[in-house]
C-alpha atoms as one frame of an Amber mdcrd trajectory, in Angstrom:
protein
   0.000   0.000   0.000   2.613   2.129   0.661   4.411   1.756  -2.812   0.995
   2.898  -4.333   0.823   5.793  -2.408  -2.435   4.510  -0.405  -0.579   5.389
   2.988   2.394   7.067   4.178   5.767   5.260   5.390   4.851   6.716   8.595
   1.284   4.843   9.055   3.202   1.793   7.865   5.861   1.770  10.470   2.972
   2.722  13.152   0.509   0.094  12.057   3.110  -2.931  12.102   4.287  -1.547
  15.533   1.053  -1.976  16.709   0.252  -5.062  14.902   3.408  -6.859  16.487
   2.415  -5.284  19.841  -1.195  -6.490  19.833  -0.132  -9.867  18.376   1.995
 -10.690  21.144  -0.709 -10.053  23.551  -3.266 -11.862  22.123  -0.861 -14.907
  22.301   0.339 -13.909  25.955  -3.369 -14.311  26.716  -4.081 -17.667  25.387
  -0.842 -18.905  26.904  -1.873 -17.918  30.330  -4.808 -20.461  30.090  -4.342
 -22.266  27.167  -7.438 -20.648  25.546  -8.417 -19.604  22.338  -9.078 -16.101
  23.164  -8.774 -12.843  22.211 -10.419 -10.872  25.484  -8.367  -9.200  28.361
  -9.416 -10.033  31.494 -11.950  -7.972  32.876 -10.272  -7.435  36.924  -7.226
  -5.617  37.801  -6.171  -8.672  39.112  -5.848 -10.309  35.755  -4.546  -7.580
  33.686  -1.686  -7.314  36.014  -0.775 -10.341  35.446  -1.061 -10.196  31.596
   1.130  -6.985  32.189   3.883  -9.048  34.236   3.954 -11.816  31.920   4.455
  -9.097  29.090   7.578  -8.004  30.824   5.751  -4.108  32.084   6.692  -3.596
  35.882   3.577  -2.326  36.293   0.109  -2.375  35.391  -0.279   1.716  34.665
   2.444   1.077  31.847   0.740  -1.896  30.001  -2.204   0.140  29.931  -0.133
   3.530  28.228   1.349   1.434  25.437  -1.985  -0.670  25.145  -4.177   2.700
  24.707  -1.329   4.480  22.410  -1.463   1.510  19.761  -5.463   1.533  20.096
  -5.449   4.597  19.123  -3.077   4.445  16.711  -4.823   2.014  15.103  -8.329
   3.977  15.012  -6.789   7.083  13.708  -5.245   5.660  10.284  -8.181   3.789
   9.435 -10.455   6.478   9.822  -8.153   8.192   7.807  -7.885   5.321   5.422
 -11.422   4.544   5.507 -13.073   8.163   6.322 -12.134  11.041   5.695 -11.156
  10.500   2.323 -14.356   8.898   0.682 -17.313  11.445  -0.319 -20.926  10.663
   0.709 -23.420  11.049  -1.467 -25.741  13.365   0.897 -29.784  13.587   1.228
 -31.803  16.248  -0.561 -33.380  16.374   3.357 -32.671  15.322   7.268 -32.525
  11.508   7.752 -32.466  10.973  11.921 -32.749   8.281  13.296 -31.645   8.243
  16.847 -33.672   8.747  19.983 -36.892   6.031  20.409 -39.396   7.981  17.758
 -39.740   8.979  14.751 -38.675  12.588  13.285 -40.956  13.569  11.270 -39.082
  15.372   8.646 -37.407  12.264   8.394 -40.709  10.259   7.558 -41.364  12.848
   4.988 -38.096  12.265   3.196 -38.511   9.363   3.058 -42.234   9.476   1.611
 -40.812  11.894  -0.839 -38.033   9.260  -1.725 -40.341   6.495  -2.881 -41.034
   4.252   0.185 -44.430   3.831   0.665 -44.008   2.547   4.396 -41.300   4.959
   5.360 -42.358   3.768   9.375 -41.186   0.497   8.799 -37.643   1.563   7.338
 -37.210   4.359  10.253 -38.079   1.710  12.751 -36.136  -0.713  11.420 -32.789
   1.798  10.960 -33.185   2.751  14.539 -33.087  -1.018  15.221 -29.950  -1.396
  13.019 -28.263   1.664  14.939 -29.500   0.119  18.671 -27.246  -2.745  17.843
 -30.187  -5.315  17.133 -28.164  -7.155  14.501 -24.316  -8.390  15.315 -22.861
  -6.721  12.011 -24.296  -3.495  14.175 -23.020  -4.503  17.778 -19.887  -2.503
  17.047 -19.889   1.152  17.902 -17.502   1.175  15.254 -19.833  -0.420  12.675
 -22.490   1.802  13.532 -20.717   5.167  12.634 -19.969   3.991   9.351 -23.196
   2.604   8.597 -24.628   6.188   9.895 -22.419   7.568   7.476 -23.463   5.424
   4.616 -27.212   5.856   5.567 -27.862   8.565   3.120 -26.421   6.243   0.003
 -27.759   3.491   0.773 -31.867   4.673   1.077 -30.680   6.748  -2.108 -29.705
   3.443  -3.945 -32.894   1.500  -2.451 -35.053   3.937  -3.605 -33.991   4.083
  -6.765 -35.108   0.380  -7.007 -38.509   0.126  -8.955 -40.094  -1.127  -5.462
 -37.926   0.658  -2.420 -39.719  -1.084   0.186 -39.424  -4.930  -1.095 -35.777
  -3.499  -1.970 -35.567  -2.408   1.910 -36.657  -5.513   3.449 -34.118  -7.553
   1.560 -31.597  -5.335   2.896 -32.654  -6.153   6.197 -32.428  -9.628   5.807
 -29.075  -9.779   4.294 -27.989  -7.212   6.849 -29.547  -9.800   9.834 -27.422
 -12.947   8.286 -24.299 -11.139   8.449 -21.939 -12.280  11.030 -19.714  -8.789
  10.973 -20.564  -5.495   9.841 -17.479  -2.632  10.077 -15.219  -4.349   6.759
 -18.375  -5.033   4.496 -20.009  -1.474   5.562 -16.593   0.147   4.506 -16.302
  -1.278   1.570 -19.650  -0.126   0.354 -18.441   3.160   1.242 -15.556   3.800
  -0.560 -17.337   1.321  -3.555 -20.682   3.253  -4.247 -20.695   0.751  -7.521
 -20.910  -2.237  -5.216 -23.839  -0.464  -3.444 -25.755  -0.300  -6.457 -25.294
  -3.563  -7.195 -26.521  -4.918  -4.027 -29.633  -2.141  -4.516 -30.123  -4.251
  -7.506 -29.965  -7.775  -5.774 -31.968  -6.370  -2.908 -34.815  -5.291  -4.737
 -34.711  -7.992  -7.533 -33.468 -10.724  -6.831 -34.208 -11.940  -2.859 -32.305
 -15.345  -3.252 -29.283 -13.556  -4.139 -29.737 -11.412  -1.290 -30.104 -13.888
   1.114 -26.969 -15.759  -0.237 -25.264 -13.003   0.128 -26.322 -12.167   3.971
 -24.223 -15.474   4.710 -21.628 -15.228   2.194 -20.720 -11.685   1.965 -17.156
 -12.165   1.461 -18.021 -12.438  -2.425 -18.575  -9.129  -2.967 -14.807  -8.647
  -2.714 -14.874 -10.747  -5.590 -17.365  -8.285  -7.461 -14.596  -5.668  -7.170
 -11.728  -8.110  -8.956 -10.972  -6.912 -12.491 -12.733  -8.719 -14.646 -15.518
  -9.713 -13.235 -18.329  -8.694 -15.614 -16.213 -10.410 -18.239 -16.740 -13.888
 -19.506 -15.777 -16.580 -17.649 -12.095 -18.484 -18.662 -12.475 -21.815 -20.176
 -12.244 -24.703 -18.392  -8.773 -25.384 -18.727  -7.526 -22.073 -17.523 -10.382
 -22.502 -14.648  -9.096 -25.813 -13.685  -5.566 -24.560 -13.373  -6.772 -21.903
 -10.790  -8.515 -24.346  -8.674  -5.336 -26.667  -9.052  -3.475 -23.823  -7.741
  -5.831 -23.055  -4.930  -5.680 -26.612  -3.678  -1.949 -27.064  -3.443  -1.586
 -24.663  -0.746  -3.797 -27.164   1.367  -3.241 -30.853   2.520  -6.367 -31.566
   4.527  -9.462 -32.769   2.783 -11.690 -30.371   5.070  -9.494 -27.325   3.573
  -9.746 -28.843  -0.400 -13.671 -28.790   0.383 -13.641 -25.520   1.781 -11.153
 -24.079  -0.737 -13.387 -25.521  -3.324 -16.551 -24.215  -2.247 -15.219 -20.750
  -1.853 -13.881 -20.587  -5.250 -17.092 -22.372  -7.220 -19.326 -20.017  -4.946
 -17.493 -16.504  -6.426 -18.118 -18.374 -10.323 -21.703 -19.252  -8.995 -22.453
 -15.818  -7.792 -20.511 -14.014 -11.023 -22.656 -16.272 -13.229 -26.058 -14.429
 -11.271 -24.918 -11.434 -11.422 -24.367 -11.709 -15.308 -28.052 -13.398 -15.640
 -29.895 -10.760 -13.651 -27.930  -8.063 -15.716 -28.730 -10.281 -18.986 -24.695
 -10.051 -20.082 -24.807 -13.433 -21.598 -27.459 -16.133 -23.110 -28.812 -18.748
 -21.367 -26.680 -21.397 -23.037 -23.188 -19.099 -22.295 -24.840 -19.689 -18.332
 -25.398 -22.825 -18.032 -22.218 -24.461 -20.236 -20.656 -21.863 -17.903 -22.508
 -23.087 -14.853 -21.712 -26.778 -16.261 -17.977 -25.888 -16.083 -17.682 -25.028
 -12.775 -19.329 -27.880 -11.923 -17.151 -29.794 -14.189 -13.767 -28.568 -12.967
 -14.931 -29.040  -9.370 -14.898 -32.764 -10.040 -11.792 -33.023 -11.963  -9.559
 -30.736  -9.060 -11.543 -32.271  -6.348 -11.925 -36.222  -6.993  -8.198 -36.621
  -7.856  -7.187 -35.312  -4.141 -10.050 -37.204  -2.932  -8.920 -40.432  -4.321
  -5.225 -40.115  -3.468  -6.190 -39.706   0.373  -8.619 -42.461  -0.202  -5.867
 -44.642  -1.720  -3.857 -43.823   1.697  -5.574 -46.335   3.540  -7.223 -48.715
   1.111  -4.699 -48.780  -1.879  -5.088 -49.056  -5.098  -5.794 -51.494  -8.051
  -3.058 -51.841 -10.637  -4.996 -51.298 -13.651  -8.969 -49.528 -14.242 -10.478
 -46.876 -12.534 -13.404 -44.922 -11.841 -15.135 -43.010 -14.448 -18.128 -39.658
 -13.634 -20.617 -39.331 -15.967 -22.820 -36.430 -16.056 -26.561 -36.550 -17.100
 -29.489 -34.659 -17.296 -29.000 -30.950 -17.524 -25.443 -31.178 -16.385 -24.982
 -33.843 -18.946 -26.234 -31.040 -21.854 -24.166 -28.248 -20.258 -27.353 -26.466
 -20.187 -27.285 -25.746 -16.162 -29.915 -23.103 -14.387 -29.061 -21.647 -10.890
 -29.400 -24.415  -7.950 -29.664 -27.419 -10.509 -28.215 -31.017  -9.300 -25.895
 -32.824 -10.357 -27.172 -36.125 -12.374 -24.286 -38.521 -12.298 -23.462 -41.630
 -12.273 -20.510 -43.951 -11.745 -18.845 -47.093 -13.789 -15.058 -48.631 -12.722
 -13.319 -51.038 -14.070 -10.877 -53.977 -12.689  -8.410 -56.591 -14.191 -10.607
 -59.647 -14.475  -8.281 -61.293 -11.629  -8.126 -58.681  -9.420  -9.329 -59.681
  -5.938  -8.825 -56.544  -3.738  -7.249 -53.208  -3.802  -3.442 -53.224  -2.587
  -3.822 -51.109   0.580  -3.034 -51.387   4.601  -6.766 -52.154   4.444  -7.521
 -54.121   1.591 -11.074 -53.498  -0.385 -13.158 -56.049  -2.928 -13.415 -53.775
  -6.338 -17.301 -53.482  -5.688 -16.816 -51.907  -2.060 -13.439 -50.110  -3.370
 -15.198 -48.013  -5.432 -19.330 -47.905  -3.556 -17.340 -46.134  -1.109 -14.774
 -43.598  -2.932 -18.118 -43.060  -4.977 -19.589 -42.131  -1.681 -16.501 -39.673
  -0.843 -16.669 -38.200  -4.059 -20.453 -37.668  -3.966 -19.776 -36.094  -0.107
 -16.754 -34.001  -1.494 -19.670 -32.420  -3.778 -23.033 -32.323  -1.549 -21.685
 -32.248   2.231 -22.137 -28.857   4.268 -18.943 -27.718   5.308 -18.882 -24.168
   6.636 -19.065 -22.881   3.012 -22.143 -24.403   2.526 -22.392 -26.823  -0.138
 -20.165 -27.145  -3.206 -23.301 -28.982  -5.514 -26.294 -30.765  -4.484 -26.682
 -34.720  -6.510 -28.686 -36.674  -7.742 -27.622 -40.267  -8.363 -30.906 -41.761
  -9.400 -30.600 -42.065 -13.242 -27.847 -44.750 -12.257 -28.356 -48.342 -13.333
 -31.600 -49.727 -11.238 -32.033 -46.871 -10.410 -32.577 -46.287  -6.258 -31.407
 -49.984  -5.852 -29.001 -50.040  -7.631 -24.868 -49.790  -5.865 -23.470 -46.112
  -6.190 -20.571 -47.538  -8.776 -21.766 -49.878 -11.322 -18.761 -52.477 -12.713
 -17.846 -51.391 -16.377 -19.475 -55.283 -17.919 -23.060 -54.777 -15.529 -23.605
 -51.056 -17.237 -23.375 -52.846 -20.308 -25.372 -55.564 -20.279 -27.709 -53.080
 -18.259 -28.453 -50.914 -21.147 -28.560 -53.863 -23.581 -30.659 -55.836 -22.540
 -32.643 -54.641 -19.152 -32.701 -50.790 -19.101 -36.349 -49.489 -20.084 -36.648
 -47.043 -22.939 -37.084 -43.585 -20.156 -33.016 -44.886 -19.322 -32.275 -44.558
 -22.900 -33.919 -41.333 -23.300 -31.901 -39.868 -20.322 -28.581 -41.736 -22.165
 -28.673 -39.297 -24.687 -27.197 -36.683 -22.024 -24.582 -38.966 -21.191 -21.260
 -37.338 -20.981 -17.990 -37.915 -19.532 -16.373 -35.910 -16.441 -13.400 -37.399
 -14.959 -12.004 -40.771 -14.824  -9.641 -42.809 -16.663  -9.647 -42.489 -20.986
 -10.158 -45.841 -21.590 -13.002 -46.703 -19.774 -14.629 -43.117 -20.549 -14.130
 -44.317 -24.365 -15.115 -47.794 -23.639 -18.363 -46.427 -22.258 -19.547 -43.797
 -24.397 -18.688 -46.521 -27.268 -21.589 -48.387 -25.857 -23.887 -46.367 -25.151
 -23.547 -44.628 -28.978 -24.236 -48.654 -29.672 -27.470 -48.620 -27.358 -28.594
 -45.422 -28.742 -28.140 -46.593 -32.506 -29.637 -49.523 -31.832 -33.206 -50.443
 -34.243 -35.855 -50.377 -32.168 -39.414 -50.966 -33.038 -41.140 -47.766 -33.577
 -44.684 -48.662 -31.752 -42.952 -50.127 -28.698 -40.855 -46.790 -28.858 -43.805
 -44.532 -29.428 -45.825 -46.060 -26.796 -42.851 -45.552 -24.119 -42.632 -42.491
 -24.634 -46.302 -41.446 -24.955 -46.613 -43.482 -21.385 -44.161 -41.596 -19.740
 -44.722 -38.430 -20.053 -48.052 -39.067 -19.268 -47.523 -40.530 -15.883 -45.379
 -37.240 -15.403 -48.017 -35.109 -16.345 -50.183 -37.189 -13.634 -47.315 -37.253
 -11.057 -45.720 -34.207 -11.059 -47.745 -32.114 -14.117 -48.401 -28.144 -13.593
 -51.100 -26.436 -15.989 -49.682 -23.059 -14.204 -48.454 -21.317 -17.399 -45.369
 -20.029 -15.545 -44.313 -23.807 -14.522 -41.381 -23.264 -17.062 -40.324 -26.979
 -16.680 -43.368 -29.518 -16.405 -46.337 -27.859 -18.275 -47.291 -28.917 -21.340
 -45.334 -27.123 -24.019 -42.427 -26.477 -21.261 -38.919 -28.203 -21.437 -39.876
 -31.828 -20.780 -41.993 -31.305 -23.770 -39.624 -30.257 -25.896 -37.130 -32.746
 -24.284 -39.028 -35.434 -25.114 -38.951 -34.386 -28.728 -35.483 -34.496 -29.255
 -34.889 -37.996 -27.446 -37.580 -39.733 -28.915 -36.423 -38.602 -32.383 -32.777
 -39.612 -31.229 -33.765 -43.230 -30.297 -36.014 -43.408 -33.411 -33.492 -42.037
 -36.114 -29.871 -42.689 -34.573 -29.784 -45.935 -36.049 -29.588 -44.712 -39.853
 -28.288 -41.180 -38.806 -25.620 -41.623 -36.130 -24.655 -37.869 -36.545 -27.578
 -36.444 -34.986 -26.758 -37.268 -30.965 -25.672 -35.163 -28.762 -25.993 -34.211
 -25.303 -27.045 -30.688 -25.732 -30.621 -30.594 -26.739 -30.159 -26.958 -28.779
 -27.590 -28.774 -31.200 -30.134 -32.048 -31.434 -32.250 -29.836 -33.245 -29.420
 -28.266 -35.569 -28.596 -31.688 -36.064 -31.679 -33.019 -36.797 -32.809 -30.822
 -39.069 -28.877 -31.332 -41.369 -29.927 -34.793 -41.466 -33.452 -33.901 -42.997
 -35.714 -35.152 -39.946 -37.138 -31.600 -39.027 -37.863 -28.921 -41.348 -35.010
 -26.456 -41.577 -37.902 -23.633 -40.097 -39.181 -26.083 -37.076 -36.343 -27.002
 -35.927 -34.904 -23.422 -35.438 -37.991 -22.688 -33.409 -37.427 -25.946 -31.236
 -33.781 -24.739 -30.882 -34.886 -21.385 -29.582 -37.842 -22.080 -27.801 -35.222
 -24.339 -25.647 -33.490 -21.423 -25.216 -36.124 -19.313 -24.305 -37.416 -21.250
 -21.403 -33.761 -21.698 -20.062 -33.224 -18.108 -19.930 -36.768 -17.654 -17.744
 -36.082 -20.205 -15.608 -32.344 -19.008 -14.520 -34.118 -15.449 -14.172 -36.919
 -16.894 -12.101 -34.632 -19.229 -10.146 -32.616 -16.396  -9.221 -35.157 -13.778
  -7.974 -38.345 -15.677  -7.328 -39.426 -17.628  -4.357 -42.206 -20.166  -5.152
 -44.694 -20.094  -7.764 -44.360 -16.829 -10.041 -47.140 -14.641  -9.458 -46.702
 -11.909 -12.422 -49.803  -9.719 -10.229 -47.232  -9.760  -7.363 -44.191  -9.059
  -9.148 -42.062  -6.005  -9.451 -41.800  -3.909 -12.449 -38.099  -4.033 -12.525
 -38.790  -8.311 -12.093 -41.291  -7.649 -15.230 -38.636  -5.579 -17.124 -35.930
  -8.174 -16.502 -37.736 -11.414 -17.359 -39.072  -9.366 -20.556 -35.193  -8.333
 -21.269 -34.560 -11.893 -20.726 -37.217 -13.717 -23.125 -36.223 -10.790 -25.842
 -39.586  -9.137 -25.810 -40.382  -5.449 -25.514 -42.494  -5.438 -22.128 -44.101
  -7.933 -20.535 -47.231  -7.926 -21.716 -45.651  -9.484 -25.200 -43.526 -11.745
 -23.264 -46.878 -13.020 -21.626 -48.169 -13.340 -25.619 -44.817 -15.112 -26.219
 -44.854 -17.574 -23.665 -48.584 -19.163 -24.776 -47.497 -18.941 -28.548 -44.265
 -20.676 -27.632 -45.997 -23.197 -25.475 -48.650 -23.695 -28.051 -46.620 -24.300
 -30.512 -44.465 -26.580 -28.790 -47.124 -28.583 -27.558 -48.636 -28.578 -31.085
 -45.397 -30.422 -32.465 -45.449 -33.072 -29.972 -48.785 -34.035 -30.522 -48.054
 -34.413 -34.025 -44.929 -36.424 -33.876 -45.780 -38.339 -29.881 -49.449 -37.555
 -28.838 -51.529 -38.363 -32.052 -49.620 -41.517 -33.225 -49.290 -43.508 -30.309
 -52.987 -42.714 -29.867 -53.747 -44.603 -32.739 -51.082 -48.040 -32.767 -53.225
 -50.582 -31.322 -53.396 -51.864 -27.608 -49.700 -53.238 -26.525 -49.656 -56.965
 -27.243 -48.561 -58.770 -23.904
């Protein structure tokens, strides 16, 4: 700081004084009882003691040096952190001491845009009375005084101040310290506005943030608004990250930290509409991705420790599902599943503790699955879901290379297939990731008979539609017309046509359509709209994942929530993203009763 010019030599020679000073009496206290502690003792009694043990002859001296550093310490950052940084200051008076309300205050506030301005003078006065602990501190109360003005400014400016207020509140009552965050908005009006944003849009975020505020550092790195790295250069980062720790409790922590800032740079990017929905979620997808690959390689190594290893094969992740397709939305699982592989004579794993290859790899399955899911406390890295695995619920965690084939040859039912066509590999050994995804291009090329095929399919998403169906036309996912429709669309027409045209799989469904419609199975004109009609419903569900609670209620929502979801389904206003969303579900709908609904109605009944 002081080659920059941010502080003088002199403030640096004072402040590592005092740092060395204060240092060595925080560990002079916790030698005295062999506590972690950083409190003096609260009787003359004790702090003479602390004082002899520090070498002072008496207690009056101690005391001197103890208040000179203090103070010290105070002055430069208020000079650091004070008297340097402008505030933006209120067209009126804003009090909010004392036990009632100033009027001229409630006025301002009227005038401002806050239709309950009661509520937000109550709840300030609470905020200054210390009712939260990032307000306990006299020290975070004067600077959250002095960012008062700014802050209703910014909240006000929100489309709907007093939804924008309480979300302040609540990230302001989940956070565990107040003076470093409430400084840093200071000097940082930008970062201000962006929470304003958050606060009044997007209440997930907000909550997120009152336990995890240390990302907004992040927000202030250069670069942030910029696209994320590829995976590669991601992975290297992580790599690095990692080697400074050799616990497994610090690699989770470390990981979670790191995939949290991505997670929470992705948001910010989809509430601000900086990217499309498919740039999200193969971003999202990535993370995810090179969370794995940093993560299970450390995981297996300390595994290993104890248990050994097998000289030849592996363990192999396959992602599925949404993950599978790249095409992540904000708080989607994991679908995964696990194959290894063994020398035919192997017998059990080489270790101090010696494993069978089935419980070998059940159970480093099960670390890797906790390295992923478990709370630490940085929350969890990604939830998982491991039921699209071979038998499903009953099935064992790892499946042996030779049962996932004969699985999907000759026992899986056709909904397995259908999800197979997401099937992509993660991590694990070459090989076996080749050897697998050799077969299951086999399975899905397979002939199958059309009216057994048609009939599967037709089945199944019926009993979804009667299990877990929504006729709510915001119920992005399961109404009819939504993504399973169009889902269902592109697999079916993969396991019907991959047998002459090979070229059309893939896991993404976006480029099934392209594909399908190069290999002349969709007109050119259809399948463009099936292409973009998946990515219209992506893009509304990350928005509506990120700043909606429950079902959307568009009576209930703000207009800056109307004006973003428009933004984010390319319409004008909302009112012709309303329009958009029947036509497109319509439409939809009207394609897979054409190619699903209507012939499977007519095949005759299933012969037994």
């Amino acid at each position: 700081m002081t080659e920059f010019g941010q502080i003088t030599e002199q403030v640096r020679d004072e402040m590592l004084v005092a740092y060395e000073f204060l240092r060595t009496v925080e560990h002079r206290l916790q030698m005295t009882n062999d506590q972690q502690t950083q409190t003096l003792p609260d009787n003359d009694e004790g702090l003479h003691g602390l004082a002899t043990f520090l070498g002072y002859a008496t207690l009056d001296g101690f005391k001197a040096d103890l208040l000179h550093h203090l103070r010290k310490v105070e002055s430069n950052y208020a000079e650091l952190f004070e008297d340097d940084i402008p505030l933006v200051a209120s067209d009126g008076n804003l009090v909010f001491t004392g036990t009632e309300d100033d009027p001229d205050t409630i006025e301002n506030l009227r005038q401002m845009g806050f239709e309950n301005p009661t509520n937000v003078s109550v709840t300030v006065r609470g905020w200054h009375h210390g009712r939260y602990r990032a307000t306990r501190s006299r020290r975070a109360r004067e600077i959250l005084t002095e960012l008062m003005p700014t802050l209703l400014k910014a909240l006000s400016q929100t489309t709907n101040p007093d939804m924008a207020f309480r979300a302040f509140d609540e990230f302001l009552k989940g956070l565990p310290a107040g003076v470093q965050l409430f400084s840093l908005l200071t000097a940082n009006p930008e970062l201000l506005e962006l929470l304003a944003q958050i606060a009044g849009t997007a209440p997930r975020m907000a909550k997120y943030l009152g336990r995890n505020a240390g990302v907004l550092d992040y927000v202030l790195m250069s670069g942030f608004h910029d696209e994320l790295p590829d995976a590669d250069t991601m992975l290297e980062e992580l790599n690095s990250l990692l080697s400074r720790e050799d616990m497994v409790e610090d690699w989770l922590d470390t990981a979670r930290r790191w995939a949290n800032d991505q997670k929470f740079r992705i948001d910010v990017q989809t509430i601000q509409n900086r990217h499309t929905p498919h740039q999200a979620g193969r971003a999202l997808a990535d993370v995810a991705d090179v969370a794995i690959r940093a993560l299970f390689p450390r995981i297996a190594d300390d595994f290993a420790q104890k248990h050994g290893k097998f000289d030849d094969g592996g363990l192999a992740v396959f992602a599925l599902g949404k993950h599978g397709g790249q095409e992540l939305s904000p708080g989607s699982d994991l679908d995964m599943i696990f194959v290894y592989e063994v020398p035919e004579d192997a017998e059990e794993s080489n270790g101090e503790k010696p494993l069978s290859p089935g419980h070998y790899y059940i159970r480093l399955s099960q670390r890797y699955i906790n390295a992923l899911s478990a709370p630490t406390a940085e929350g969890v890295l990604f939830e998982t879901d491991l039921r699209l695995r071979p038998s499903g619920n009953k099935g064992p965690l790892a499946t042996h290379f030779k049962s996932f084939e004969a699985y999907q040859l000759n026992e899986a039912w056709t909904w397995e297939h259908m999800a197979l066509t997401r099937l992509r590999p993660v991590y694990g050994p070459q090989a076996l990731c080749d050897r697998v995804m050799e077969t299951t291009n086999s399975v899905l090329q397979k002939k199958r008979n059309p009216d057994d095929l048609l009939r599967d399919v037709y089945d199944m998403r019926n009993r979804m539609d009667a299990g877990k169906g929504d006729s709510h036309p915001w119920a992005i996912k399961m109404r009819r017309g939504g993504l399973v429709d169009l889902e269902f669309i592109a697999q079916y027409l993969q396991l019907a046509h991959a047998h002459t045209h090979p070229e059309i799989l893939s896991p993404t469904t976006r480029e099934v359509f392209k594909n399908l419609s190069s290999a002349g199975i969709l007109e050119a004109e259809e399948a463009t709209f099936l292409a973009n009609a998946g990515s219209f419903w992506l893009a509304l569900q990350a928005m509506l994942r990120l700043t909606t609670e429950g079902p959307f209620d568009p009576a209930n929502a703000s207009t800056d929530l109307r004006r973003m979801l428009a933004r984010a389904g390319q319409c004008d206003d909302f009112d012709a993203l309303q329009a958009k969303l029947d036509e497109t579900a319509g439409r939809i709908k009207a394609i897979y009763d054409r190619l699903i609904t209507e012939p499977a109605e007519k095949l005759p009944p299933r012969s037994e």
